[in-house]
C-alpha positions as CSV (number, residue, x, y, z in Angstrom):
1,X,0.0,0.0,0.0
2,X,2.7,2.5,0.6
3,X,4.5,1.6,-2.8
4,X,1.4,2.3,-4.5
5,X,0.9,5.8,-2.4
6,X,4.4,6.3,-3.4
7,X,4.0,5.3,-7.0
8,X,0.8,7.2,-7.4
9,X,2.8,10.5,-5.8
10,X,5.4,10.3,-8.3
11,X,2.7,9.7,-11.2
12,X,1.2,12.8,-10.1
13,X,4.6,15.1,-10.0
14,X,5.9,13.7,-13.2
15,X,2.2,15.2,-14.6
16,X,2.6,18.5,-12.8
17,X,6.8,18.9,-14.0
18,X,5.8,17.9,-17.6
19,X,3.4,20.7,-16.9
20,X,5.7,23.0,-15.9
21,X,8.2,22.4,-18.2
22,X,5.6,23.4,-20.6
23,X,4.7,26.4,-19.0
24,X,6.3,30.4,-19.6
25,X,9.3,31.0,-17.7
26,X,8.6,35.0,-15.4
27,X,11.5,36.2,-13.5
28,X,11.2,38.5,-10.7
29,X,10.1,41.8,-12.2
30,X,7.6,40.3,-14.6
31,X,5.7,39.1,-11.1
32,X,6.2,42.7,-10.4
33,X,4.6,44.1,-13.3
34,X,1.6,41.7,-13.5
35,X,0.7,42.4,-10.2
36,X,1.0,46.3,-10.4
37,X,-1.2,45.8,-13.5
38,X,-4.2,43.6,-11.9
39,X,-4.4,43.8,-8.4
40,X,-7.2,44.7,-6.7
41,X,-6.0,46.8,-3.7
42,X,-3.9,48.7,-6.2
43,X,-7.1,49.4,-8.3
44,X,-8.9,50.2,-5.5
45,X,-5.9,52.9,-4.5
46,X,-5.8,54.1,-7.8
47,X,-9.7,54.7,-8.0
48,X,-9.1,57.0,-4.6
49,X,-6.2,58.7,-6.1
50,X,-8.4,59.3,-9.1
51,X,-11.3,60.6,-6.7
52,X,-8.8,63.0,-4.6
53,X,-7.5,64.7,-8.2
54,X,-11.6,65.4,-8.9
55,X,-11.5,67.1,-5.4
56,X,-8.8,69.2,-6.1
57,X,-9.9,70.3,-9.3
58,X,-13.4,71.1,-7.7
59,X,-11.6,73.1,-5.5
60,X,-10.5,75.4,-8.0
61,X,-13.3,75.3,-9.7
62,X,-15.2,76.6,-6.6
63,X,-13.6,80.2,-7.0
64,X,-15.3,80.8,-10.2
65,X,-18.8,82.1,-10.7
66,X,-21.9,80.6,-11.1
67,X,-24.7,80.6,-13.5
68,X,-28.1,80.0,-13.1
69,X,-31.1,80.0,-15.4
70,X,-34.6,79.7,-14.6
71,X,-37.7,79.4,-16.7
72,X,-41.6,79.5,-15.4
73,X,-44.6,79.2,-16.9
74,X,-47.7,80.1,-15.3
75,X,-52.0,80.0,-15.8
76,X,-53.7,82.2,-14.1
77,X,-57.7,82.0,-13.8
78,X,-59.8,84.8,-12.0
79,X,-58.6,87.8,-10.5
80,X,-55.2,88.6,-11.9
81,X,-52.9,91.7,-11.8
82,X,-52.9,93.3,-15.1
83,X,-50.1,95.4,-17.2
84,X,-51.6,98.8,-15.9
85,X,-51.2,97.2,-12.0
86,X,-54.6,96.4,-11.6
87,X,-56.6,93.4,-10.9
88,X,-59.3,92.1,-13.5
89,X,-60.9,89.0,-13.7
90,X,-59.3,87.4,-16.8
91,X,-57.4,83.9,-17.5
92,X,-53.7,84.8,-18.8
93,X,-50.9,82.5,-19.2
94,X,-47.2,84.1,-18.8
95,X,-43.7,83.3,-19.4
96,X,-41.0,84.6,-17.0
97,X,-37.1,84.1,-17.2
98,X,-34.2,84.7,-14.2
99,X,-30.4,84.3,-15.0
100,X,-28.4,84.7,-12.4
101,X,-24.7,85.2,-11.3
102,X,-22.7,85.0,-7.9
103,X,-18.7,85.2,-6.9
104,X,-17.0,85.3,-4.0
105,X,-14.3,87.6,-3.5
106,X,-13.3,87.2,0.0
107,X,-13.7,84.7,2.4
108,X,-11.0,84.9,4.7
109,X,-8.9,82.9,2.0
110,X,-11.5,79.8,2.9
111,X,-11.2,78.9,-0.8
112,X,-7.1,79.4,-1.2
113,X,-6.7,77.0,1.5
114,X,-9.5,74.1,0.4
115,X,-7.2,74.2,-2.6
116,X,-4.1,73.4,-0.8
117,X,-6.1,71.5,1.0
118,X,-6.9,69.0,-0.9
119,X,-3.8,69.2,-3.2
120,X,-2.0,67.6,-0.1
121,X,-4.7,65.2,0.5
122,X,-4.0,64.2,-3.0
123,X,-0.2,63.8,-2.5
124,X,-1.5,61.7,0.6
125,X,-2.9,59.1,-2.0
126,X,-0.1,58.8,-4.1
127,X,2.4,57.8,-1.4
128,X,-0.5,55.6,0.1
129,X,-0.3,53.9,-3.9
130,X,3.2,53.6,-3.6
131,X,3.0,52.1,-0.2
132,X,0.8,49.5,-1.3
133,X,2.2,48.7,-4.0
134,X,6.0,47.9,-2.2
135,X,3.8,45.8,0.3
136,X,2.9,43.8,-3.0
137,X,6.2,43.5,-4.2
138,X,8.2,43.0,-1.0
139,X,5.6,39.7,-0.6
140,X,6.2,38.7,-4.2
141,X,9.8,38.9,-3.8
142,X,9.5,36.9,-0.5
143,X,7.1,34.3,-2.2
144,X,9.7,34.2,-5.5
145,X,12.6,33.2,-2.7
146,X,10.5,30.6,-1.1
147,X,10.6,28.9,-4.7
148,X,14.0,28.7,-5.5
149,X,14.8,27.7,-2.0
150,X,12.6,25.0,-2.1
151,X,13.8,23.9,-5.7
152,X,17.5,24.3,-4.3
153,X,16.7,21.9,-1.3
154,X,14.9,19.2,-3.9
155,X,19.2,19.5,-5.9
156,X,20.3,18.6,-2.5
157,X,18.0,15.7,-1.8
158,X,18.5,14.3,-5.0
159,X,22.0,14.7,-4.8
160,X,22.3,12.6,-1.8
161,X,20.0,9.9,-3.0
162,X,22.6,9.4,-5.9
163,X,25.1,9.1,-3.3
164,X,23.2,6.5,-1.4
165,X,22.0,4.7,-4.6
166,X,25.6,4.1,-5.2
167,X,26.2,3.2,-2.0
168,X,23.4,0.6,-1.9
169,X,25.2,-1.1,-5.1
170,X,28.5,-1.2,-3.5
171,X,27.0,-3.0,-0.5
172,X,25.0,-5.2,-2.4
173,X,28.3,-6.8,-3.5
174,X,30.1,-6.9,-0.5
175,X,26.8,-8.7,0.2
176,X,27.0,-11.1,-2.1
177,X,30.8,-11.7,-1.7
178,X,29.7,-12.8,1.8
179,X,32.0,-9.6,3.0
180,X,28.9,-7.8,4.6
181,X,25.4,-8.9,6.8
182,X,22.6,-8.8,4.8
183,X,21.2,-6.3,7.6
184,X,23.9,-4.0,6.3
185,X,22.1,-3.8,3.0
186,X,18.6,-3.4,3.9
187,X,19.6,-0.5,6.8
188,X,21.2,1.4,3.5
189,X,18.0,0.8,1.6
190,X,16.0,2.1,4.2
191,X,17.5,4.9,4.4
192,X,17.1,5.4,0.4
193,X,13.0,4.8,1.1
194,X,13.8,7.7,3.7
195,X,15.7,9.7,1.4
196,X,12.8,9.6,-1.7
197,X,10.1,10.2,0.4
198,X,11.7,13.4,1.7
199,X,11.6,14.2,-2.1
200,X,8.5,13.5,-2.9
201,X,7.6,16.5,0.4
202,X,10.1,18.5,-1.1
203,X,8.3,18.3,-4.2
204,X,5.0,18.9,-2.7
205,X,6.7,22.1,-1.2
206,X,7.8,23.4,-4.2
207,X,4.3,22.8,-5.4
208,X,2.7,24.8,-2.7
209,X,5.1,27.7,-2.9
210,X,4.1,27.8,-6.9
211,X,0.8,28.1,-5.1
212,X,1.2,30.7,-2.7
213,X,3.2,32.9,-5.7
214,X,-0.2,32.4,-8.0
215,X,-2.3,33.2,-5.4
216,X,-0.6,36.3,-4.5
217,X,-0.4,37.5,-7.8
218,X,-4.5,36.7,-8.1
219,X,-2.9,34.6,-10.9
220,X,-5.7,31.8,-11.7
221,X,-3.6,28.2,-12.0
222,X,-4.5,27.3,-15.9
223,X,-1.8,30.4,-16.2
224,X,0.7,29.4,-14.2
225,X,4.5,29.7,-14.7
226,X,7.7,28.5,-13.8
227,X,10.2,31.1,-12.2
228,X,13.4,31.9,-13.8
229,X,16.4,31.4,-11.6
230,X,18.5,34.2,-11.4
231,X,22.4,34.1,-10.5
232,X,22.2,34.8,-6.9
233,X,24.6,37.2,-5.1
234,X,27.6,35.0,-3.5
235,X,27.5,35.0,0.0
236,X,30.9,35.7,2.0
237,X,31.8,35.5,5.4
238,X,33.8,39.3,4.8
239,X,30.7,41.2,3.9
240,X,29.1,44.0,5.5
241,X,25.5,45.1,6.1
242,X,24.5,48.7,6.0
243,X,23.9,49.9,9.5
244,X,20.3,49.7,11.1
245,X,20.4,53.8,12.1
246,X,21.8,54.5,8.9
247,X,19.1,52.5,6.7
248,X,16.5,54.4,8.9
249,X,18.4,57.9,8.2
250,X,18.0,57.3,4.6
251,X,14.5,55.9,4.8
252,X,12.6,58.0,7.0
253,X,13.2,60.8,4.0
254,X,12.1,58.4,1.4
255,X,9.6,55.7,2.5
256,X,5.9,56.5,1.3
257,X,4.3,55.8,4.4
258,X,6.6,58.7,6.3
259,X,5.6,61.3,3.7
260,X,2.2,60.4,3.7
261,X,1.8,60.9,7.7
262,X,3.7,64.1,7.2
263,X,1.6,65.5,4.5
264,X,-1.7,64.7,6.5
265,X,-0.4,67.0,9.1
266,X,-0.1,69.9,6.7
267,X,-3.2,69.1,5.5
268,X,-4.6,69.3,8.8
269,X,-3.0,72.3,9.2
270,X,-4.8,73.6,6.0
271,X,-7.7,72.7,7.9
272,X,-7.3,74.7,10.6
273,X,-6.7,77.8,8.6
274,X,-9.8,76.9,6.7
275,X,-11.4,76.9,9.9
276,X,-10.1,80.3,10.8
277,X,-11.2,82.0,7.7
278,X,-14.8,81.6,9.1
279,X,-14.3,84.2,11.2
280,X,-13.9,86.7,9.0
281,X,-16.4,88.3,7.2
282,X,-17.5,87.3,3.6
283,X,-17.8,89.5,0.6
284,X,-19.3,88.3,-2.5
285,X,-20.1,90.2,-6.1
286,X,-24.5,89.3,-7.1
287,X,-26.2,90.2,-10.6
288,X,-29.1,89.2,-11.9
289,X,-31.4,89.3,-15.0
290,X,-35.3,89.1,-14.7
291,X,-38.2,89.1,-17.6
292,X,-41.7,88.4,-18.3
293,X,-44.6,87.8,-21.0
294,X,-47.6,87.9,-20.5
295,X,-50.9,86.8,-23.2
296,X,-53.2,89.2,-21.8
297,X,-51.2,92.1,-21.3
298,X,-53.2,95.4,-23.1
299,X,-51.4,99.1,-23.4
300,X,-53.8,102.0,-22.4
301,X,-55.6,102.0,-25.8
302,X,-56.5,98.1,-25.3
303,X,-54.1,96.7,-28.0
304,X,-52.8,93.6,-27.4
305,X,-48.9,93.8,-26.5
306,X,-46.9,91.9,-28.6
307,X,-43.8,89.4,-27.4
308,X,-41.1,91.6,-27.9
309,X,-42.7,94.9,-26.6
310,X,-43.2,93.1,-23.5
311,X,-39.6,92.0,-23.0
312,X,-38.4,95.6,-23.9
313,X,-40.5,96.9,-21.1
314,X,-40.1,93.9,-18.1
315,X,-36.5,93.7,-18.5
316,X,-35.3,93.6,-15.0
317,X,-31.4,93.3,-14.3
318,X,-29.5,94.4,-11.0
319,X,-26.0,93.7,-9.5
320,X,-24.5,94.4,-6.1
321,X,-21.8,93.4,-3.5
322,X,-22.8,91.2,-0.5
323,X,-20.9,91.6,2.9
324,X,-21.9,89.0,5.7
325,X,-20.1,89.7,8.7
326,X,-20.2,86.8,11.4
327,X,-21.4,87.7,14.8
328,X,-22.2,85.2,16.6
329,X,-22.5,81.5,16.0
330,X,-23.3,79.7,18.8
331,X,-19.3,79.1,19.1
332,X,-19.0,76.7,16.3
333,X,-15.8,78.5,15.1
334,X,-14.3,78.5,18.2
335,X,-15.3,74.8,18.5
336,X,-14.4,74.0,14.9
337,X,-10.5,75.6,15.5
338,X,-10.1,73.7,18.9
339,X,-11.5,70.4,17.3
340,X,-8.9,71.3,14.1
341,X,-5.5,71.5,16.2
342,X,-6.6,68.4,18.4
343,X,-6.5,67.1,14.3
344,X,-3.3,68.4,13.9
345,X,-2.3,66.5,17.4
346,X,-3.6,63.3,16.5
347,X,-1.9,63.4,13.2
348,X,1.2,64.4,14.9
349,X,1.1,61.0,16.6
350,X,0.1,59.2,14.1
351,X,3.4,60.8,12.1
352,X,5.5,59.4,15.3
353,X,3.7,56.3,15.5
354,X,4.6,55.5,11.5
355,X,8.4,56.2,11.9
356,X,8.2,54.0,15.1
357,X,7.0,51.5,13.4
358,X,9.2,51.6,10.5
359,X,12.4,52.3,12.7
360,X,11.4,48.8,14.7
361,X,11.0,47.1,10.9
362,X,14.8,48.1,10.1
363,X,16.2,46.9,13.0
364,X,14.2,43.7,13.1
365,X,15.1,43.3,9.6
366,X,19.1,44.2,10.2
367,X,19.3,41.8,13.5
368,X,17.6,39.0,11.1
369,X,20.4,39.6,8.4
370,X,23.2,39.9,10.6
371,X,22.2,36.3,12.2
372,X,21.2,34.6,8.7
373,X,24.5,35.8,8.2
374,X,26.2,34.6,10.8
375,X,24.4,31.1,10.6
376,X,25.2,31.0,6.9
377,X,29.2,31.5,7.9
378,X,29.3,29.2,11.0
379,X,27.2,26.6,9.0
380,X,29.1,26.8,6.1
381,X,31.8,25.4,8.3
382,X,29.4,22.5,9.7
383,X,28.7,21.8,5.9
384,X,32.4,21.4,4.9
385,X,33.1,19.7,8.4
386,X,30.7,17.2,8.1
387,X,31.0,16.4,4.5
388,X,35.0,15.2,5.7
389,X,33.5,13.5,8.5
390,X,30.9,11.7,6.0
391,X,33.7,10.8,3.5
392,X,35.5,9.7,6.6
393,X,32.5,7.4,7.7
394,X,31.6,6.4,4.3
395,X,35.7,4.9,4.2
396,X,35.2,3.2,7.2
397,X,31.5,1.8,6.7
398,X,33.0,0.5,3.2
399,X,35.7,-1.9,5.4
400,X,33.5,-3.1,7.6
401,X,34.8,-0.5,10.8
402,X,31.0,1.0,11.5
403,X,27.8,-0.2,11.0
404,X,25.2,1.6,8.8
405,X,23.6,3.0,11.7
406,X,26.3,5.3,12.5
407,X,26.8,6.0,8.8
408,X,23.1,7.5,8.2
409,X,23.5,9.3,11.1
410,X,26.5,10.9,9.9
411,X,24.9,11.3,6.4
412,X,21.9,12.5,8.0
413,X,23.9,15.0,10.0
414,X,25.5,16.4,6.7
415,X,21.8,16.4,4.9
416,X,20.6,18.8,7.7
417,X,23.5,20.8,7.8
418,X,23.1,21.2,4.2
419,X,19.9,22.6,4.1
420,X,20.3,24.8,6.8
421,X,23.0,25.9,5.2
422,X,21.0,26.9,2.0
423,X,18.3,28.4,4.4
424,X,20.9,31.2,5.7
425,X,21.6,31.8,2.1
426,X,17.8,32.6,1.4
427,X,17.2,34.2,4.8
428,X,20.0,36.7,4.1
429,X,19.8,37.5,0.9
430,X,15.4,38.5,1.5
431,X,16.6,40.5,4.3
432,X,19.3,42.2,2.5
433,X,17.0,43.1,0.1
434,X,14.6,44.3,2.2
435,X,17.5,47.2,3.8
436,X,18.3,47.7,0.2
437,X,14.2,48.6,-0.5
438,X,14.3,50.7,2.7
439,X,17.6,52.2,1.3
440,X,15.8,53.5,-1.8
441,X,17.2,50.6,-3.8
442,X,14.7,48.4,-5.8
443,X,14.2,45.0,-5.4
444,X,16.0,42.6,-8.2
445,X,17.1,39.7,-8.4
């Protein structure tokens, strides 16, 4: 039964490698690109950068005048004033027009500063796009490293089953030459059953980190790819990483979520002096244009007036300045400017609160570098220690001096050590990247 589980486990990878073999080969800013292109929270940021440039425009759009145009039509039955300013009993129907025209000249600059306004709240946007979309990418790139780790660890495996294939054949004879116990030979091969199921979840691994990538990427399966493998930085034991206060010096200038907190306190600030304008007064520039006709209008010698008479004579037009001066309000000025610099406060904070949090993700990224990058050096070491110690005990298992116990436990020892090894390598070089991204640099690989 576990042959066939076995069998059927490999029928099913051979299906899914012949399928990616098939399949496109992406690297790392292709991923990038389709996911800038189609996700969803990036639409969605984009639609509320779109909506914030419609406010500003409105803003400036609010210091021009308006213009208004009315129309009426009226039937009047009974008593009804008449063209001399009397009242007759007479059914008339009439036509009356009204265009109109305001403007604001002053408003204690109310206007100036909704336009500012809103220009920073549109800034605000943007950087909140930008921050979205690094989020995106720094999980992509994370997602892309999970792959080729996995695909590096599968080399390994393989690698050592080789070795212990081999081994299994040069047992075998000393088996049959009567040199070696038959136990000898089936310890070995248990260790190769060991060995090839360890594949097969290495396999499965690689599978499900194709499947976190797609997912991601909102990438439905029946398009699915097959990453490139790039040529990976080299490792050394010599190398230096950027310092944590430095990365934050640079970053704190740079990173979109910093400038976006910063910009909503000037815009908060705008606020406030939008809220101050209201106590001045408020001077604005009226006209208007009035006009009627009327069917039963008469002159004095009982003629009917025509259409165009009528308009000559009820023309009605008039202009003027407005000056509202605020008196008293039931303190909602007041109010308004003490609720405003609370605003200004809170944003403050929240300004504080954002470089916090981003001065705590440097240095929790820099300590995790330093100590993939210590564990890469001091198990490089293990690595090269332990594959002398397992030539060592592979010499001596060969002659009979150990038993096979002691010699999958040595090559079990070098197997582990190996992929620890490579999971320093991948640990380093994400959070490498990462300080590079917070550096200003962009990701690649």
């Amino acid at each position: 039964m576990k042959n066939l589980l076995t069998l059927l486990t490999g029928i099913l990878f051979l299906a899914f490698s012949g399928a990616v073999n098939a399949q496109p080969t992406w690297d790392l800013q292709k991923c990038f690109d389709y996911a800038i292109e189609h996700n969803i929270q990036i639409k969605q940021q984009s639609l509320n950068t779109r909506y914030n440039e419609n406010l500003v425009k409105q803003a400036k759009d609010d210091k021009l005048p308006n213009l208004n145009a009315q129309l009426g039509n009226d039937f009047s039955f009974g008593r009804s004033l008449t063209y001399d300013n009397t009242y007759d009993n007479i059914n008339s129907a009439s036509v009356s027009g009204y265009l109109s025209t305001n403007m604001t000249l002053f408003n204690g600059m109310t206007l100036s500063n909704t336009v500012k306004q809103r220009q920073l709240d549109l800034e605000v946007t943007l950087h909140e796009l930008q921050k979205t979309k690094d989020d995106i990418m720094l999980g992509i790139a994370a997602e892309y490293l999970q792959i080729l780790f996995a695909e590096e660890v599968i080399e390994v495996t393989k690698a050592n089953i080789e070795v212990t294939k081999h081994q299994i054949e040069r047992t075998r004879q000393l088996v049959e030459a009567g040199s070696a116990a038959k136990g000898a030979l089936l310890e070995i091969e248990a260790q190769l059953a060991r060995e090839e199921l360890q594949l097969v979840n290495n396999q499965n691994t690689v599978q499900l980190s194709y499947l976190n990538l797609y997912q991601f990427l909102d990438l439905p399966i029946s398009e699915s790819f097959k990453v490139e493998k790039p040529k990976l930085p080299e490792v050394q034991a010599n190398l230096t990483i950027m310092n944590a206060f430095d990365v934050f010096n640079n970053a704190v200038n740079t990173r979109p979520e910093i400038k976006a907190a910063q910009l909503r306190v000037e815009s908060a600030m705008k606020q406030l002096d939008i809220v101050r304008g209201n106590q001045y007064p408020n001077l604005s520039f009226g006209a208007n244009y009035y006009n009627l006709y009327n069917n039963q209008y008469n002159d004095i010698y009982g003629n009917r007036i025509d259409f165009g008479e009528q308009l000559k004579n009820n023309s009605r037009s008039s202009l003027g300045l407005t000056l509202s001066i605020p008196i008293f309000n039931r303190f909602q000025v007041r109010n308004g400017i003490s609720n405003s610099e609370l605003q200004i406060e809170d944003y403050k904070y929240q300004l504080q609160l954002a470089s916090n949090v981003l001065r705590k993700d440097i240095e929790l990224v820099y300590t995790n570098a330093l100590a993939a990058l210590n564990r890469y050096i001091s198990t490089q070491k293990a690595v090269t220690s332990m594959a002398e110690a397992f030539r060592y005990t592979e010499e001596k298992f060969n002659v009979g001096m150990i038993n096979t116990v002691e010699y999958n436990q040595s090559k079990n020892n070098l197997t582990v050590a190996q992929s620890d090894l490579i999971q320093a390598k991948y640990e380093y070089i994400f959070r490498t990247k990462i300080l590079d991204f917070y550096n200003g640099v962009p990701i690649t690989l």
